[in-house]
Residue, then its C-alpha position, 0 to 999 in steps of 0.5 A: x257476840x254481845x256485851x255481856x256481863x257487868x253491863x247486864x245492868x245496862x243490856x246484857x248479862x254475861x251468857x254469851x261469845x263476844x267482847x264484853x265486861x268480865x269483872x270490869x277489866x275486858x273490853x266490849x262492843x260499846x266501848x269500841x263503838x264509842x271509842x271509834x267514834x268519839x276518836x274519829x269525830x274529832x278527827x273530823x272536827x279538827x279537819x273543819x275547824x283548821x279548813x275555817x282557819x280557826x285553831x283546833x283545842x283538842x279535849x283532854x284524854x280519855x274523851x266523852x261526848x261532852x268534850x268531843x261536841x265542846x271541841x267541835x265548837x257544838x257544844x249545844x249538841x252534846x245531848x243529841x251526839x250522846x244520843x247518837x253514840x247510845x243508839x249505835x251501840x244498842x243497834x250493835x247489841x241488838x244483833x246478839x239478841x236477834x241473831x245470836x245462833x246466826x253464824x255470819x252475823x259473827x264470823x262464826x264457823x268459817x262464815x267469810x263470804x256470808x259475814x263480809x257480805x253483811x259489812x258490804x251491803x250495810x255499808x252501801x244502805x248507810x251511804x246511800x242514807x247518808x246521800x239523802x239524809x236519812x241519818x237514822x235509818x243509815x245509824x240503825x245499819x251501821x251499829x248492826x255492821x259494827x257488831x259483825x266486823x268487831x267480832x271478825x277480830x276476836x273470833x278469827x286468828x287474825x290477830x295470832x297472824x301477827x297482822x297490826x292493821x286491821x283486814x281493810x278487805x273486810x269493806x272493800x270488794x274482791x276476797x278477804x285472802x286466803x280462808x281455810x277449807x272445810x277439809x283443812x284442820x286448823x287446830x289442835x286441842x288446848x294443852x288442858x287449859x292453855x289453848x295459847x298454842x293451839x292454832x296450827x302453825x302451818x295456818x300461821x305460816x301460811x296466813x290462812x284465816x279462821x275461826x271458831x265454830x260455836x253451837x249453844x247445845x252440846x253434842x253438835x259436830x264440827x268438820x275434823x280438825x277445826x276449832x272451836x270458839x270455846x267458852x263454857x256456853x260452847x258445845x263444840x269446845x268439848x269436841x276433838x280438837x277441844x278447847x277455843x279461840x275467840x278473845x272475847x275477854x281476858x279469861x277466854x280461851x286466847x285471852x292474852x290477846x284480848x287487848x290486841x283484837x279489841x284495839x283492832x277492833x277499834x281501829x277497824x271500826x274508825x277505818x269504815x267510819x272513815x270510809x263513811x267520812x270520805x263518802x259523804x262529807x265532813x259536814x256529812x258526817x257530823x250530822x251522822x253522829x248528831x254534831x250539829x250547832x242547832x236544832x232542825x227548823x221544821x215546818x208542817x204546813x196547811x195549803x188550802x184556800x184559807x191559809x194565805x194569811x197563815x202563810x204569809x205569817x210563817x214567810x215573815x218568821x222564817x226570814x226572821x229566824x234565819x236573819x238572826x240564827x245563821x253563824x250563830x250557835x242556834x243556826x238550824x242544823x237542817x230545814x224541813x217543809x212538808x205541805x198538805x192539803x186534800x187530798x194531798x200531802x208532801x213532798x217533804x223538803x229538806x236543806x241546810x240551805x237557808x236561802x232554798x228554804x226561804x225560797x220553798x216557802x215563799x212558793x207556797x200558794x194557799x188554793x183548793x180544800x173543797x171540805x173543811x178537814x185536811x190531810x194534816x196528820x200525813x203531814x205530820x207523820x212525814x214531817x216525823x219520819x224526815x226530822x232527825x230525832x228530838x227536833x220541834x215541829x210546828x204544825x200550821x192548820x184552821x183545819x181538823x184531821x181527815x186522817x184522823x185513822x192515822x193518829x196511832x201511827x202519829x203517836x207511836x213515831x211521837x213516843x219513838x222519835x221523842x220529837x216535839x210537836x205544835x199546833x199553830x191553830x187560827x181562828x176562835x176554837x179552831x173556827x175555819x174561815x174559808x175563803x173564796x175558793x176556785x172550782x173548776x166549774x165555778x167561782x163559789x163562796x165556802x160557808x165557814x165551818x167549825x173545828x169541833x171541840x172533839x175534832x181539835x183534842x186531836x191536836x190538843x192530845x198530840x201536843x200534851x203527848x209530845x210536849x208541845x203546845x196546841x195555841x189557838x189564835x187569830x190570824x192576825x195573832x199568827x205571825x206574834x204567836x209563832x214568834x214566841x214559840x220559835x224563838x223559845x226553841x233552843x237546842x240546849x233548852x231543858x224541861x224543868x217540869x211539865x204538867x196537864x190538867x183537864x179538866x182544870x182544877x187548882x194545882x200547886x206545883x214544885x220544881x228546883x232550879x240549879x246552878x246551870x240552868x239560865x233563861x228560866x222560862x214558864x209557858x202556860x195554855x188555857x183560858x182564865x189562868x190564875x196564878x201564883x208564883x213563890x221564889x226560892x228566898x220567899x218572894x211572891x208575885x201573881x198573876x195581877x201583877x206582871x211587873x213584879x220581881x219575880x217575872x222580867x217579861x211576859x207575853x200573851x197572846x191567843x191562850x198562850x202565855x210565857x214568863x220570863x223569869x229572874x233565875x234563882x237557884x233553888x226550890x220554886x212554886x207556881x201555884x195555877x187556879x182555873x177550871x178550865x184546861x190547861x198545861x203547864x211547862x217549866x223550861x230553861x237553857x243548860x248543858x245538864x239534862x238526860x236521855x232514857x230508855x225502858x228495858x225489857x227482860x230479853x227472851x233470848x237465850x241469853x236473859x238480859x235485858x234489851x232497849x224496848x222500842x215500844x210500850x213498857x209492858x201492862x200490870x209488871x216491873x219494869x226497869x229504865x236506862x237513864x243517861x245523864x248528858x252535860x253533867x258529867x259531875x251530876x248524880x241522879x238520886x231519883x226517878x220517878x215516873x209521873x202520871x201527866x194529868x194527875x202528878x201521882x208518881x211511882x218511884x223507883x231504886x236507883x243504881x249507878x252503873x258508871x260513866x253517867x249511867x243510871x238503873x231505875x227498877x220500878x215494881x209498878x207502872x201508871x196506868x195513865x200518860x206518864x212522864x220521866x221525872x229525874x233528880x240529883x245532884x250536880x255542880x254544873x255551873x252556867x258560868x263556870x265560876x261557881x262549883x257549889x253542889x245543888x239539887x237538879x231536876x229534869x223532866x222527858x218531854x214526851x208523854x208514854x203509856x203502858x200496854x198489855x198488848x204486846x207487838x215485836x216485829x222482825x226487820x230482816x236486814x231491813x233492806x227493801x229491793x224496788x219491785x221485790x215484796x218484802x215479807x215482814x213477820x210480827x208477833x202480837x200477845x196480851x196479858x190482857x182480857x184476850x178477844x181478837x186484835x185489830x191489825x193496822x199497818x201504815x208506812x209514810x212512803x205509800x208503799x203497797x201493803x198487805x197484811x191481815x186486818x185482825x188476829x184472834x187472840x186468847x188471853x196470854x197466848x200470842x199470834x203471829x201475821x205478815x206485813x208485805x211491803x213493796x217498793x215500786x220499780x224505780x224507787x231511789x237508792x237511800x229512801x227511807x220507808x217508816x212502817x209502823x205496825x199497830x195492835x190494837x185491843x178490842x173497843x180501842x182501850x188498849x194499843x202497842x205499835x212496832x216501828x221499823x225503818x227500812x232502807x231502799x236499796x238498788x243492787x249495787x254492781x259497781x263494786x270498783x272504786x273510780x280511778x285517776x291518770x296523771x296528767x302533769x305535774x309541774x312546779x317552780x318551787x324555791x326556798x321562798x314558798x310564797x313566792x312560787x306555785x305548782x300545779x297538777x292535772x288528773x283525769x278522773x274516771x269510774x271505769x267503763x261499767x261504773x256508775x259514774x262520778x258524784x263528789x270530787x273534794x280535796x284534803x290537805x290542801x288550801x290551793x284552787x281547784x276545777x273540774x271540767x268534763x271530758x269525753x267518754x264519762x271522764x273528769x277533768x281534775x286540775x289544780x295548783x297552789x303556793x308551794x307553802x301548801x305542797x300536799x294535797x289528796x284528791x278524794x273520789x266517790x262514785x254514785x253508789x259510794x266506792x271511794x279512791x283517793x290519791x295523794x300528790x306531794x312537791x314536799x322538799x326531802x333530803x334523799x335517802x338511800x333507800x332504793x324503794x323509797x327514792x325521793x326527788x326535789x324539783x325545783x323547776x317547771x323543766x326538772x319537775x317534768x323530768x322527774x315526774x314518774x319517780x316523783x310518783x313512785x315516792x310520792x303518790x299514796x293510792x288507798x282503794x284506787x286503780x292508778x295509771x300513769 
């Protein structure tokens, strides 16, 4: 149950009953998750690729994200697909930290029924995600499944069966088999330390399964004759009959076969994964696992009365945008719109249709806003919880925040999602210029009303915190400034270096340029910026003179500035003299850049360390995960966590822990903001041509901050039923100056919530509470609800925050998958196969008590299809094509995302003699009908499907 040992350095250490490292040579949790998924993604890939007609270069063995994305034509997408595969595996890790002793969550003691419920149901949460693109709430669930159904092949005798396939049972309705009674012995003891034999050969014979029982105290029994999962952390294993069976690494009990249960477990996770794939859609899929040719387009809009010019500039960008990035490598993997105004905000709109985006947004009409403040942070909190993670949003408002008691909230799903947020203000100083307003009594004029300076430093601080910037501008610069912003937003954008000063003061800054990176750029906000710019080879140019050699292009416009520069490779310097506030980013485009996650000492009975999804802890060490993407050459020497408005830094030790993964150990964290900055060595190159080593460095864009206060939370299953409460159990504790904590929980959903509003607390101790959450009655299968639980200090001078996403799910009763009759099959196949056709017509259905058809598609094949409805919830499915195309696979999904498949095929063979698989080769219209049903006995391959012939 973990991944224990080796890789303690990266999460876990060796404690525990699981597939895990054990002196580098056994396979564990992660590996079988990216193996899975890195294998079937380029199954996918390769499917899209010959559909388009294009040829597929598959990457050479063994694969890695980089070459996976790279073969998918994604190349840009390395970083998020990275990303993606790491969260999986951290969400399978994390069962062990939470459920360690929960004995279905690993198909523990015989738990069957328990533990396939657990695969089932996750899988019908991350299908009906799937179904509304919540892509990180569905991989959350499905790296949880994936610890469950993994360790099915390493604690059960599946394997000693003999069996070579994995128990397609295990995700699929109806019983898993034949399962050992309590009352039914299964084994013997170990013959001292070889427990080869030790399985009962009638429990072979009979493939009758099993597994071990497991209990961290010794002296706790177990039902007579059966076994134990062994292993020195085992209390049962020294109970009659002695000895264990799980194969968690080659030195455990049945260790030699360690290698079998890890291969099946890895081609039992590509078998759901495939499940998945066919639910939903390869296009789907990809966007699952973070495949996608370009960041999402995401738009946070203001709708009050004044904004019509602001909108009319956005209309004008976002044809612009999709004029020149559609079938591009920068088209937009998705389209995201959330209105707000007041009182009302959403709902949140997103396609990956661009013409429907266009079309949402030449909709809105700017009207209402009877006050100058707008619900502008519960837009943005939906926008955060809708965008996949990591995307930039642009925030369009000449307005402040009315729900500005919403601004931890924002900040936490900033910090979680590491999303990038800008604020598109209009008018001097955010000065709002109201328009004529309709009321519903008169026509009146609205006096203009001022942003104040503390008012607008909430954006100002939201940006800076996310790595965005906050532009003010004119209306009638709008349209110029949003141009600039967008057209710098790239997926394969990195930060070189990032820096905040306020108040302003003269500043000298350094960053290093290698070899990969191209399109160097420098934005720069804040008003009356003196600057001096210092090439690698010495050359200097200033901000007199924009035409010098050093900066192609610039553009100006509001307080917001970009610099184009000439790439050198090599250390730079930009010196910034001004007194007012400003902020400083370095960006270029490249393939090198890293992901980075803060651990936290686990204190579970396994030690360890566990991702932490919140604040790093106050006044202690700390360690940092660091995954270099792009880079497979790279090396990180340094990690440094910089203090955003001073660049103090705090260095860290450095240790490699292979395949592109790094340990940082600090022994202190800054007390301010703070940012990740990284610095090695690589040979990555923009071109290719040129391998020479030179010095890199990269920075997080997101702004963090340590806490004393900490808060966890327990998610359950993260299941939310319509009109069913949900009690949500948290904890809080402060190794700080004690005094009671402010409770405040939000969901982005508008869910009903109860919760206690404060919690005593003395200094050191911890207190526990409740959050109810309630989904109304009728609430869709798939929703998404974002409940964020924030703790905050007395006076405000500290907070610590719990994000939780929870999935809503309706009770899935149709367990069966939808079925197909065979209407006719005909063909006039010659040795000419261009010249002839065949055909074939299939009803379709998802039985009398099913939730009806949702998606039909086809595999295999180029031919035409259609599909009609018929009487009785039935479809009509009928299709033909040229008999150079002779195969074909209907794929059938019902509403809740049980899948069938059938295959048909007027493949020529040679007969055989061979009675059960008898073959037939028709050759036309007439024979092909004569020989129908034995040409179905051969050639019709049923996977989960009911067929009636």
């Amino acid at each position: 149950m973990g991944w224990l040992a080796a890789l303690c350095l990266v999460l876990l250490q060796t404690g525990a009953h699981a597939f895990r490292i054990d002196g580098g040579d056994s396979l564990n949790h992660q590996e079988i998750t990216e193996s899975a998924i890195l294998e079937i993604t380029l199954d996918v890939c390769r499917a899209v690729v010959q559909a388009a007609g294009k040829k597929f270069t598959p990457p050479i063995p063994p694969y890695t994200a980089e070459s996976v994305a790279r073969a998918c034509d994604a190349s840009k997408s390395s970083k998020s697909f990275s990303q993606t595969i790491e969260f999986i595996q951290d969400k399978n890790v994390w069962i062990d930290f939470r459920y360690l002793f929960s004995a279905r969550h690993h198909f523990d003691n015989e738990e069957f029924t328990k533990g396939k419920k657990l695969i089932t149901s996750g899988l019908s949460a991350v299908k009906a995600n799937n179904k509304r693109q919540n892509f990180e709430a569905a991989r959350k669930t499905l790296g949880r499944l994936l610890h469950s159904l993994q360790d099915f092949y390493s604690h059960s005798n599946w394997v000693e069966m003999g069996e070579t396939n994995p128990n397609s049972k295990l995700i699929k309705p109806g019983s898993l088999g034949k399962t050992a009674a309590k009352s039914r012995a299964t084994c013997r003891s170990c013959n001292g330390n070889d427990c080869t034999n030790n399985i009962l050969e009638d429990i072979l014979r009979e493939k009758i399964l099993t597994t071990g029982y497991f209990k961290l105290v010794p002296g706790f029994s177990k039902p007579d004759g059966k076994c134990s999962h062994g292993g020195s952390s085992d209390g049962t294993s020294y109970i009659d009959p002695t000895g264990g069976i799980n194969k968690d690494r080659r030195i455990s009990e049945h260790g030699h076969l360690h290698d079998k249960a890890a291969k099946m477990a890895i081609a039992a996770t590509r078998q759901l994964l495939e499940d998945i794939r066919r639910a939903a859609s390869d296009a789907t899929f990809l966007q699952l696992m973070g495949i996608n040719k370009g960041k999402a387009l995401c738009f946070c809009i203001d709708t009050t009365g004044s904004m019509s010019d602001d909108i009319e500039a956005v209309r004008e960008v976002t044809s612009s945008i999709i004029n020149s990035r559609v079938g591009t490598d920068d088209e937009p993997s998705a389209y995201i719109l959330v209105p707000f105004n007041d009182p009302d905000f959403g709902p949140l709109m997103r396609t990956q249709d661009p013409e429907a985006f266009k079309r949402a947004i030449n909709s809105l009409t700017a009207t209402g806003g009877g006050d100058t403040p707008e619900m502008s942070l519960s837009g943005l909190r939906l926008a955060l919880t809708g965008a996949p993670p990591g995307s930039d949003i642009f925030v369009f408002t000449d307005a402040p925040a009315k729900d500005d008691h919403l601004l931890g909230a924002v900040i936490s799903l900033v910090e979680r999602t590491k999303s990038v947020v800008n604020f598109m203000i209009t008018g001097s100083l955010g000065l709002r210029r109201r328009r004529a307003i309709n009321n519903t009594n008169d026509q009146q004029q609205q006096q203009p009303k001022a942003i104040t300076k503390a008012s607008s430093k909430v954006y100002t601080d939201l940006a800076q915190a996310s790595g965005g910037v906050a532009i003010q501008t004119t209306k009638s610069q709008l349209l110029a400034a949003i141009t600039i912003v967008t057209e710098s937003s790239s997926s394969a954008q990195v930060l070189l270096l990032q820096a905040a000063r306020s108040p302003g003061k003269p500043n000298n800054f350094t960053f290093a340029v290698d070899e990969s990176v191209k399109n160097l750029t420098i934005f720069i906000t804040g008003r009356s910026i003196a600057f001096t710019l210092i090439s690698p080879s010495g050359v200097s140019q200033s901000s007199t003179d924009l035409t010098g050699p050093l900066i192609s292009s610039s553009q100006s416009v509001g307080n917001f500035q970009t610099l184009e520069l000439t790439t050198q490779v090599g250390p730079w310097e930009i010196r910034l003299v001004s007194t007012n506030p400003y902020t400083l980013k370095v960006k270029g485009e490249s393939s090198l850049d890293f992901l980075s996650d803060f651990l936290e000492v686990s204190e579970g009975p396994l030690g360890g360390f566990e991702v932490l999804e919140n604040r790093p802890r106050a006044g202690a060490n700390t360690s940092l995960r660091v995954t270099v993407t792009g880079g497979v050459s790279a090396i990180v020497t340094e990690v440094f966590l910089v203090v955003s408005l001073t660049s103090e830094r705090v260095n860290g030790s450095v240790e490699a822990l292979g395949k592109g993964k790094f340990l940082a150990r600090f022994d202190s964290i800054p007390s301010g903001e703070f940012v990740v900055l990284v610095k090695g060595q690589s040979n990555e190159s923009s071109t290719r041509s040129s391998k020479a080593t030179t010095s890199f460095q990269r920075q997080s864009s997101n702004s963090i901050r340590a806490s004393a206060v900490t808060v966890s939370a327990d998610d359950l299953e993260g299941v939310l039923e319509p009109g069913v409460p949900l009690s949500v159990p948290f904890s809080v504790s402060s190794n700080g100056s004690g005094g009671g904590l402010t409770i405040q929980a939000t969901n982005d959903q508008g869910f009903t919530l109860s919760f206690p509003s404060t919690l005593p607390l003395t200094n050191g101790s911890m207190a526990n509470g409740m959050v109810n959450i309630t989904a109304p009655a009728g609430t869709a299968s798939g929703t998404d609800v974002t409940l964020t639980i924030e703790a905050n200090a007395p006076g405000g001078t500290d907070a610590n925050y719990v994000v939780l996403r929870l999935t809503v799910l309706v009770p899935v009763t149709d367990v069966t998958e939808p079925g197909c009759q065979l209407l006719s099959l005909q063909s006039d196949c010659s040795a000419d196969c261009g010249a002839s056709m065949w055909e074939l017509s299939v009803e379709v259905t998802d039985g009398v008590n099913g939730t009806g058809i949702d998606t039909i598609s086809f595999r295999g094949g180029n031919g035409t299809s259609n599909t009609s409805l018929l009487a009785g919830n039935a479809t009509l499915v009928s299709y033909n094509a040229s008999c150079c195309s002779p195969d074909v696979e209907i794929v059938v999904v019902d509403q809740v995302g049980n899948v069938g498949s059938c295959s048909y095929t007027v493949r020529t063979t040679t007969p055989t003699v061979n009675p059960t698989t008898t073959t037939a080769q028709p050759t036309t219209a007439a024979s092909a009908q004569a020989v129908q049903s034995l040409l179905l006995c051969l050639s019709i391959t049923i996977l989960g499907l009911s067929l009636t012939i």
